[in-house]
C-alpha positions in Angstrom: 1.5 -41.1 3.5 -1.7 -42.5 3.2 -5.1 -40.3 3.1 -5.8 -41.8 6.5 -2.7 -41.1 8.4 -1.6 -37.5 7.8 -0.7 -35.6 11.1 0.0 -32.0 11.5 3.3 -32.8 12.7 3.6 -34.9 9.2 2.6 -31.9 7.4 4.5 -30.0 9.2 7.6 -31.1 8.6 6.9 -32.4 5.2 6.4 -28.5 4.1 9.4 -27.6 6.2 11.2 -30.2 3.9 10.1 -28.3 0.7 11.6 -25.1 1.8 14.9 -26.9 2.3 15.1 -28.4 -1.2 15.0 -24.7 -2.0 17.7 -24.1 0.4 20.9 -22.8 -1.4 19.9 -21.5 -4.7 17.2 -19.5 -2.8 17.4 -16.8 -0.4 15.6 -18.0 3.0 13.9 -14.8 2.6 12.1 -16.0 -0.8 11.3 -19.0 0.5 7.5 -18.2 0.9 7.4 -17.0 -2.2 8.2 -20.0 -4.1 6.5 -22.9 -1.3 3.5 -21.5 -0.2 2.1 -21.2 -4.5 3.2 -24.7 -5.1 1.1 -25.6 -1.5 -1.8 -23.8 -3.3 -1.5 -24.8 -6.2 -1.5 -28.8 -4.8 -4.3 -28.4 -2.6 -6.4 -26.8 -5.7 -5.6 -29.4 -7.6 -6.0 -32.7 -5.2 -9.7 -30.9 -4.2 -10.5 -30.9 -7.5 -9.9 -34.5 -7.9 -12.1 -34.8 -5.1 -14.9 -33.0 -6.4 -14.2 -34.7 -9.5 -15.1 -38.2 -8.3 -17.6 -37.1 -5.9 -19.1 -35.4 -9.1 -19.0 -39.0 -11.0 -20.5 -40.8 -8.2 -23.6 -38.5 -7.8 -24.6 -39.0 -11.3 -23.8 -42.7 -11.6 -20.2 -42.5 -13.9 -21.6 -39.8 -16.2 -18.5 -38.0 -17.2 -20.4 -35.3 -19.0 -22.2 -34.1 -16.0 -19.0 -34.1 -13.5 -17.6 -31.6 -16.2 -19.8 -28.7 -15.1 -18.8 -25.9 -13.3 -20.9 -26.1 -10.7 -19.3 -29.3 -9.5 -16.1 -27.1 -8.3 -15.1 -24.8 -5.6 -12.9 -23.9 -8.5 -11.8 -24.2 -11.8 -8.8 -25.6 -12.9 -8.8 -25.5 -17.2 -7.3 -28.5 -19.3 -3.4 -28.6 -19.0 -3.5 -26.1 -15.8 -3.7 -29.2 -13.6 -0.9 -30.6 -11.1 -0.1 -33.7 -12.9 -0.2 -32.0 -16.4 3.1 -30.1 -14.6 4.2 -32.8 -13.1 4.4 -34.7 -16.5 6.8 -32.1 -18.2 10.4 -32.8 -17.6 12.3 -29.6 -19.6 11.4 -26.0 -18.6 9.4 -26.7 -16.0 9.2 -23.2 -14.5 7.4 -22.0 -18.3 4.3 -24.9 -17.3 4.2 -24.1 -13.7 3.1 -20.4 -14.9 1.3 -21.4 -17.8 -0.6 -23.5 -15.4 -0.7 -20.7 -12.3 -2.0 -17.9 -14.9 -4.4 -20.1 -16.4 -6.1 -21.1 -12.9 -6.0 -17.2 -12.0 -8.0 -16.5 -15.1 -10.4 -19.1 -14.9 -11.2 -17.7 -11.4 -11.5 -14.2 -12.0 -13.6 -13.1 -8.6 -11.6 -15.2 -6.2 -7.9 -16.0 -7.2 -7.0 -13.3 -9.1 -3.2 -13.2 -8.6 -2.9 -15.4 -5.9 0.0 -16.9 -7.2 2.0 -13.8 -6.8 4.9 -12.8 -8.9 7.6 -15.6 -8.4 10.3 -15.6 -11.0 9.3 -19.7 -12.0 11.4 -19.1 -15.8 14.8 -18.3 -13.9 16.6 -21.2 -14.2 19.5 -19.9 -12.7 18.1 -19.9 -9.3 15.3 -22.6 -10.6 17.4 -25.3 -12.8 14.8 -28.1 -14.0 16.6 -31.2 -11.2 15.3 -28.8 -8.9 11.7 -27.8 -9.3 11.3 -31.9 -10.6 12.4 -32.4 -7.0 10.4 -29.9 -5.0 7.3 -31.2 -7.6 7.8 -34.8 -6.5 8.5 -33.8 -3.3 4.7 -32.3 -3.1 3.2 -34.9 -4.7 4.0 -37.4 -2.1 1.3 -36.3 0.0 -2.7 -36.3 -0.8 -3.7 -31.7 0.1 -7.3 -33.1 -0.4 -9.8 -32.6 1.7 -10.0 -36.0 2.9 -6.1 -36.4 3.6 -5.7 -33.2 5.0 -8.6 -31.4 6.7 -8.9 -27.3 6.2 -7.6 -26.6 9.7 -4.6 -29.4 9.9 -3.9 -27.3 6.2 -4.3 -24.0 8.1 -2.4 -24.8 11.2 1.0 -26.4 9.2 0.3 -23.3 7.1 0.8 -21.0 10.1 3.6 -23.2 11.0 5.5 -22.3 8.1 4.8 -18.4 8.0 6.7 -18.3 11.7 8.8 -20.7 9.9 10.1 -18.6 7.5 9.8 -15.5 9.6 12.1 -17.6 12.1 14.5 -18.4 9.1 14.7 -14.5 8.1 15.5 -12.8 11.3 12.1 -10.8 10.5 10.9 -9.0 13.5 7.9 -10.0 14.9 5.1 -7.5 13.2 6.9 -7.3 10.1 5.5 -10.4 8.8 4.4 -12.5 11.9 2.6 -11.4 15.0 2.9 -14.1 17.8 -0.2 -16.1 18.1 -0.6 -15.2 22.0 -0.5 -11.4 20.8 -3.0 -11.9 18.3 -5.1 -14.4 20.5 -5.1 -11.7 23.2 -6.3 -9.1 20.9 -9.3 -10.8 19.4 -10.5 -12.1 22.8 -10.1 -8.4 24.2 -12.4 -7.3 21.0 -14.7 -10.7 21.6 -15.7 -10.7 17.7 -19.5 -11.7 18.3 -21.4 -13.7 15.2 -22.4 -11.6 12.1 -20.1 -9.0 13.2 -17.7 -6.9 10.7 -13.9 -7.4 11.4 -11.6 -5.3 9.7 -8.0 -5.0 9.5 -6.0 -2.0 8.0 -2.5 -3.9 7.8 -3.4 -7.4 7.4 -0.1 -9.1 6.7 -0.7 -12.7 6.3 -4.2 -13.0 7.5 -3.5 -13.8 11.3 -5.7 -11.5 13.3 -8.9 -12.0 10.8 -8.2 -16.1 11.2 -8.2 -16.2 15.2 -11.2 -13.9 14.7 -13.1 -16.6 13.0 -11.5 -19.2 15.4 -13.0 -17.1 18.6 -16.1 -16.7 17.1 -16.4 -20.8 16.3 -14.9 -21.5 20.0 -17.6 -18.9 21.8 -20.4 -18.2 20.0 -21.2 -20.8 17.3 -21.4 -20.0 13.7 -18.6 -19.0 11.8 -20.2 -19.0 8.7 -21.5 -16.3 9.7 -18.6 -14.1 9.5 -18.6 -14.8 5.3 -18.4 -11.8 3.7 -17.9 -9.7 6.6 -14.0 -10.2 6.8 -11.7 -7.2 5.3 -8.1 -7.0 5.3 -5.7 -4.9 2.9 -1.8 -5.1 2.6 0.4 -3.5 0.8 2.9 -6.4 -0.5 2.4 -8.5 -3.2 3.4 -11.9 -2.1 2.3 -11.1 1.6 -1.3 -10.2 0.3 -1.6 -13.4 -1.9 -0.1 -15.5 1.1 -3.0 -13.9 3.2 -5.7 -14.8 0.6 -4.3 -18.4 0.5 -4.2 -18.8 4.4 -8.2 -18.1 4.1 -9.0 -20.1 1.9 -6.6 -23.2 3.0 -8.6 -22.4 6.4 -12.4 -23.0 4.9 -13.1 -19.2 5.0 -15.4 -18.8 2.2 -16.2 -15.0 1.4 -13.7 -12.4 2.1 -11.8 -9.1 0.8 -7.8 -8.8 1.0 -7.1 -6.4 -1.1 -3.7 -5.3 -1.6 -2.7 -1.7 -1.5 -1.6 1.2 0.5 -3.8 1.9 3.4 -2.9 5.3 4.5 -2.3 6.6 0.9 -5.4 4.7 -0.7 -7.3 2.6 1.3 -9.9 -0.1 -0.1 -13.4 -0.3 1.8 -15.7 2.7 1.4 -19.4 3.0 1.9 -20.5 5.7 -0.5 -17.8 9.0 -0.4 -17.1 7.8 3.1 -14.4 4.9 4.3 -16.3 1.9 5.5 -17.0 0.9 9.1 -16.6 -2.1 11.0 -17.5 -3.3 14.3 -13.8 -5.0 14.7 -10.8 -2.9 13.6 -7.5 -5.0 14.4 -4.1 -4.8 13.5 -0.4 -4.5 13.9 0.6 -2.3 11.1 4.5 -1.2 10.7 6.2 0.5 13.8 7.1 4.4 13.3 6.9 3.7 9.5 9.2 6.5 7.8 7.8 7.2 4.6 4.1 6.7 5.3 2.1 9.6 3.1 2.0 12.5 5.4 1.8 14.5 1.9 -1.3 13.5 1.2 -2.7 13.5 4.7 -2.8 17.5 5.4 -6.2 17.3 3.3 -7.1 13.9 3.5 -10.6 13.7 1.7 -11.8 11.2 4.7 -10.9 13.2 7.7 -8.1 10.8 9.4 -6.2 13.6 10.9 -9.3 14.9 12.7 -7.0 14.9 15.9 -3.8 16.3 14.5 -1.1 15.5 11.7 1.4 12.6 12.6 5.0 13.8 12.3 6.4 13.0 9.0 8.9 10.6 9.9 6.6 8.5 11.9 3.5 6.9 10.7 1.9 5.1 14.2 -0.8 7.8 14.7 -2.0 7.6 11.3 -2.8 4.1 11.7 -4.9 4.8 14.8 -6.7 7.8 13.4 -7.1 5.7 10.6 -8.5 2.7 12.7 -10.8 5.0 14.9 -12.4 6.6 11.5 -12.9 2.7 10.5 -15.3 2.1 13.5 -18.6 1.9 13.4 -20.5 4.8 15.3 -22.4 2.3 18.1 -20.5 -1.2 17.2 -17.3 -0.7 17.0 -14.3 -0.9 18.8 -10.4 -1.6 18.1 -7.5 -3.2 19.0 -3.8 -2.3 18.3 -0.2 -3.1 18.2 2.1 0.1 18.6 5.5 0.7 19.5 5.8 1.9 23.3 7.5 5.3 22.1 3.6 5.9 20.9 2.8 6.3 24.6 5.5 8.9 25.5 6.8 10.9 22.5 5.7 14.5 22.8 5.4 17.1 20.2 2.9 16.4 17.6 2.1 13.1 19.1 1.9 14.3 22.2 -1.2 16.7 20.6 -2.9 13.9 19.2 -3.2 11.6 22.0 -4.4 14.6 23.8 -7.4 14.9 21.7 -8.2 11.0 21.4 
């Protein structure tokens, strides 16, 4: 494929290819967790390239100025490059981390982690034939930004995460809300420009990218939303994947941060948890196990209209939500499992006082 000619249909299936290359030795399950670093990882590299030259043409072919920093969205150090892996032929799993580590480190602020925690050494489920294939495989197609614009990225990037949701039998709100769910949502909270948009159970970045989107399609600026976008998750490689779909989307300043939001959430102003004019999300139905043991004296006041029943977490997420609003600005949207409307009992107390 030539850097002229690359469709999101092409892209689409082309990625769709690389998860069945995997097929077999790895569980559909893992699938993201093994594709979408190597689609990263590509992407980083064929934009640096591009910067690279764009660097040498500025200054007229002088090699010592298109080695500085500055010239980079980010840095990729010597040997951490996708062609520096593509050239090793024996343990090829030890130079893909080698190279995945050393571009987290380099970029301390912004891809910290990003790569996740895939097991790249285990040649049982990762013999050499096959990572040489699923390399080669990749590097068929230019991920620059001239081949293959941020949102024709994005969108194949979205295609894959239903995708692999698809592949996994993985309820929807698990680890994919359907777009026209999420699209409904945003346009119901009508993000406006400069606005805050929060959400407590981010998964993979849906709901904060069709915020952006809704905010380019009605109001103008997107840009605008930079630094303003908060999401936290509390699994690894579904955090990282998040982080990834921002980025592969153009968003330039954000915070996904992964952790537990109802034990320990992230965003605080002062002693207090943060506000934001947006709060959206579809966080786990009736989660079991959610942290009613530390919520009897939770130091930010989330059961200010009752305490959810152990076993069922729903109406912690909303008294969480509703403490994350901002007193004038905000307002919030939410996925919840119908029995939220009708259970009685603690619930039933709760709702009452909302």
């Amino acid at each position: 494929m030539t850097v002229a000619n690359i469709t999101l249909s092409q892209l689409e299936s082309h990625l769709w290819e690389a998860a069945n290359i995997l097929r077999g030795p790895v569980d559909a399950a893992d699938f993201k967790t093994y594709v979408f670093p190597l689609l990263f990882f590509k992407r980083l590299s064929d934009v640096h390239d591009e910067e690279h030259q764009a660097a040498l043409a500025e200054s007229g072919g002088d090699e010592e100025y298109a080695l500085f920093p500055q010239n980079y969205s980010f840095q990729v150090p010597e040997d951490c490059h996708w062609r520096d892996v593509r050239a090793i032929t024996t343990n090829i799993g030890v130079a893909l981390q080698k190279a995945m580590r050393g571009i987290e480190k380099a970029n301390p602020e912004t891809l910290y982690s990003i790569f996740g925690d895939a097991a790249w050494t285990n040649k049982e489920r990762l013999p050499d034939a096959l990572l040489c294939d699923l390399i080669e495989h990749f590097s068929r197609i230019n991920l620059g930004n001239q081949a293959a614009k941020a949102d024709i990225l994005g969108q194949s990037y979205e295609y894959l995460i239903k995708k692999f949701a698809d592949a996994t039998n993985k309820k929807a709100g698990e680890f994919y809300t359907p777009r026209s769910v999420v699209k409904l949502m945003v346009n119901i909270l009508d993000p406006k420009e400069g606005e805050s948009i929060y959400d407590p159970a981010c998964g993979t970045g849906g709901m904060l990218l069709e915020a952006i989107h809704h905010v380019k399609e009605n109001h103008g600026d997107d840009r605008t939303l930079w630094g303003k976008l908060f999401g936290q998750e509390k699994n690894l490689t579904t955090s990282a994947i998040a982080r990834m779909n921002l980025f592969l989307h153009g968003a330039a300043d954000f915070q996904i941060v992964r952790g537990d939001t109802l034990r320990t959430p992230a965003f605080f102003t002062g002693d207090r948890l943060a506000s934001f004019d947006c709060v959206i999300a579809n966080p786990p139905f009736s989660l079991e196990k959610w942290g009613d043991e530390v919520w009897a004296s939770d130091p930010y006041g989330r059961n200010f209209a009752g305490m959810p029943p152990a076993k069922t977490g729903d109406y912690a997420w909303v008294q969480h939500m509703i403490k994350s609003m901002a007193p004038k600005s905000g307002r919030m949207a939410v996925v919840l499992p119908h029995g939220a409307l009708f259970r009685m009992g603690k619930e039933g107390a709760i709702r009452q006082k909302i």
